[in-house]
N, C-alpha and C positions, 0 to 999 in steps of 0.2 A: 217181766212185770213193767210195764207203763209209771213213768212218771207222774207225780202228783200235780195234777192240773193245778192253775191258779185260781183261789176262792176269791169270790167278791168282798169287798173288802167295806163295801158301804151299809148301815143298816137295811136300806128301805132295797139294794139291790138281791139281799139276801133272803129276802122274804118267803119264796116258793121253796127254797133251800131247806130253814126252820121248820118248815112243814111236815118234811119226813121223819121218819121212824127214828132213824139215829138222834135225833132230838127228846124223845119222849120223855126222859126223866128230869127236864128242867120246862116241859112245856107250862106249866102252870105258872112256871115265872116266864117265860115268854110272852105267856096273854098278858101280863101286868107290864109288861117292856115295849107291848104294841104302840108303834108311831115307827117316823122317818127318821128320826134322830137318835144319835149313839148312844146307848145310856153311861150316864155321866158315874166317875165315884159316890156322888152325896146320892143320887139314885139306888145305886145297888147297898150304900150304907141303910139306906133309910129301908130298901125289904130285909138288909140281912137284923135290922134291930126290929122288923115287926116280927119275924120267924126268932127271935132271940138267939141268933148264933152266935154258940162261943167256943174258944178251942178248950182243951183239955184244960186248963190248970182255972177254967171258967171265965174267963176272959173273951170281953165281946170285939166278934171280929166286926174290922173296919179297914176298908181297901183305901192305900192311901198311896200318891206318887211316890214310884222308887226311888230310892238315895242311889247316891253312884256306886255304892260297894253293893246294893243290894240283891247283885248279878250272883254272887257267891254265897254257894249253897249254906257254908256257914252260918253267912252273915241272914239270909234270905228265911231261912228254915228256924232261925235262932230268934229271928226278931219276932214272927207269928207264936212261936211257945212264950216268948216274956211279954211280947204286947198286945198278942193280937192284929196288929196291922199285918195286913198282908200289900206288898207291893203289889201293884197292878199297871200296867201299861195301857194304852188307848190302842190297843188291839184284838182279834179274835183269841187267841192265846187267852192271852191273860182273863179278857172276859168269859170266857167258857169256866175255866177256874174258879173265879167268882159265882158264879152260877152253880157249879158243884159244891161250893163251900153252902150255897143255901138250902140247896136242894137236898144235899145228905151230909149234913155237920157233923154226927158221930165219925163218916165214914171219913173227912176231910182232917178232923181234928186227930183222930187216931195214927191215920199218917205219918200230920206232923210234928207227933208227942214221940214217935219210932224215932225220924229222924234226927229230933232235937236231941232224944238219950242215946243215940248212936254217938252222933257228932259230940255230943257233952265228954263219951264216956273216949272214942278215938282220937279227937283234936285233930288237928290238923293234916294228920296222916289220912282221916278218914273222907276230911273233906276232900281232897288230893284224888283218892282212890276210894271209890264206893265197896263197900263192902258187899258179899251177897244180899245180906239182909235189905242194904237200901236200895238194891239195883230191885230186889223184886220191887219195894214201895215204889220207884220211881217210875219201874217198867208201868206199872197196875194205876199208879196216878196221871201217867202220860196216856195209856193205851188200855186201860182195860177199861172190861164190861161183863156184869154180873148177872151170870144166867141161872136162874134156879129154878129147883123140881121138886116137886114129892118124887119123882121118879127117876130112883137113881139109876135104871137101865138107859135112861137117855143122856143122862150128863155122863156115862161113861162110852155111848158114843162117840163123843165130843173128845173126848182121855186117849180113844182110839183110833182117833182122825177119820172114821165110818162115815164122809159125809151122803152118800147114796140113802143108805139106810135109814139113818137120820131122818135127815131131808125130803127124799123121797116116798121111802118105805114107809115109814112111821110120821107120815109127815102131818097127818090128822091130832095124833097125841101129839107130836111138838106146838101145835098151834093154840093145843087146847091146855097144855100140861107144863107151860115152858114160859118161861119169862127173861126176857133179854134186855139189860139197862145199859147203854153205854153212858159211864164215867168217867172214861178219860179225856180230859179236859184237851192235850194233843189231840188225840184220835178223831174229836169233835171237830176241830178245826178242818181235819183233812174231810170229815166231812160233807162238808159245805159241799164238796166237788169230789164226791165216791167217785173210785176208780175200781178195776178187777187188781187187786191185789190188796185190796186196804182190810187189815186184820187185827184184830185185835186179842188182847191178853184177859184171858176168861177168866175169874173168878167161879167156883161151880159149888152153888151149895143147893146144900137136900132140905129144901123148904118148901113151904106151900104159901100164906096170904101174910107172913111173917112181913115185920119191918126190914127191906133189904139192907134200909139205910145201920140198922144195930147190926145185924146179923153179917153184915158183910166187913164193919168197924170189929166184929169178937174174931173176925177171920184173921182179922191181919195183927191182931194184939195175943195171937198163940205163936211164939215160937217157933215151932216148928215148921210153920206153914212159910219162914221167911227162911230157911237153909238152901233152897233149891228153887231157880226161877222155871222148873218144870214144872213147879205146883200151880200156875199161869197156862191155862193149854190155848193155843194158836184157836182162833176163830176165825175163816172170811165171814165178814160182816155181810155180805152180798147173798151169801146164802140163806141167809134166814128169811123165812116164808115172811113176805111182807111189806121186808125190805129194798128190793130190787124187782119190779117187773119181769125180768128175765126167768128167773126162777121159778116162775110158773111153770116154764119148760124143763122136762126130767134132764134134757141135753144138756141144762147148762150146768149140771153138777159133772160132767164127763171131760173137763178143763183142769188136768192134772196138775198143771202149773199153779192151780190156783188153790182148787180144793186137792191139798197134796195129800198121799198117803202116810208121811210123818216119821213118827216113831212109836208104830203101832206095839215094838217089841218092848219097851219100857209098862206098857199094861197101865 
């Protein structure tokens, strides 16, 4: 796998970047962000209190400069459940973040009502060492992206690392019967500057014109669904009709290293 190129780091250089696909589910805040200049905290405050976001306990979120502790997941993940402030840095990182927190608040705030009653209930052991549960929230807040279907013979391609089939075979109903949000606010970052190996952690649920943003917030507030970070199936993001030029070509799904065959035995 190729290392991750360097992303532009300037608003107005990142422009043709924003464009694509991997962007789609905060585009609508994008068009409100258009100019050459960085968008500032009191900017992203002032869309996230027109969209009225707030995290679980109802509290409206507001991106405010990090404290020195508030590197630590603790301290970080504790402060957004009692305040609402979210640290943010004058980076891509954190700004993608911010932008998921407007764009799908149920999904942001669910998150981090997980982490706060993990952390509440583990202390300090837990911030130390993640537990499974928070390793799937973190995998799926860094890196994932929410694919859904009425057809659940497609999303269990995807369960079955099938990407030929998928992709290729069926590749008229993926287009027409499939919907790919990336979400994680990491994964955005990278990005900026796709590479063949940039993958992410799928969320897969059986919907049709449903709000992604509840349906994918009732996903991660069952249970069960956080025992096993296999419940997250590998996605290359490259492969999806749309996203990559390449893939126009049946050949470029015949790149094993990329599109791997998995762990088809797990079913």
């Amino acid at each position: 796998m190729k290392a991750t190129p360097a992303v532009p780091m300037t608003w107005h250089a990142a422009a043709s970047a924003l464009a694509a696909p991997f962007f789609d589910g905060v585009r609508p805040l994008l068009r409100e962000l258009e100019g050459e200049t960085w968008p500032s905290t009191a900017t992203l405050n002032q869309l996230a209190a027109q969209h009225a976001v707030a995290n679980a306990r109802g509290r409206p979120i507001r991106f405010v400069t990090p404290s020195a502790d508030a590197i630590s997941a603790m301290r970080y993940e504790t402060q957004i459940a009692e305040t609402g402030e979210v640290p943010t840095r004058e980076n891509w990182h954190d700004l993608f973040n911010a932008l998921q927190w407007i764009a799908f608040p149920r999904l942001k705030s669910a998150i981090n009502a997980q982490h706060a009653r993990l952390l509440a209930t583990g202390g300090a052991a837990e911030a130390a060492a993640r537990s499974v549960a928070r390793d799937v929230l973190t995998m799926f807040d860094e890196s994932g992206v929410i694919v859904a279907s009425r057809d659940s013979s497609l999303l269990d391609l995807i369960r079955r690392f099938q990407w030929r089939e998928l992709f290729v075979e069926r590749r008229e109903q993926v287009m027409a019967d499939m919907r790919f949000v990336l979400v994680g606010h990491g994964l955005m970052e990278k990005s900026l500057a796709p590479f063949i190996g940039i993958t992410a952690k799928a969320m897969l649920l059986t919907t049709g014109n449903d709000s992604l943003d509840r349906a994918a917030a009732d996903w991660l507030t069952n249970p069960a669904n956080l025992t096993d970070s296999h419940h997250l199936a590998p996605l290359p993001l490259l492969g999806i009709p749309g996203w990559d030029a390449r893939n126009e070509s049946a050949s470029f799904y015949d790149d094993a290293n990329y599109f791997r065959p998995g762990r088809r035995h797990r079913g």
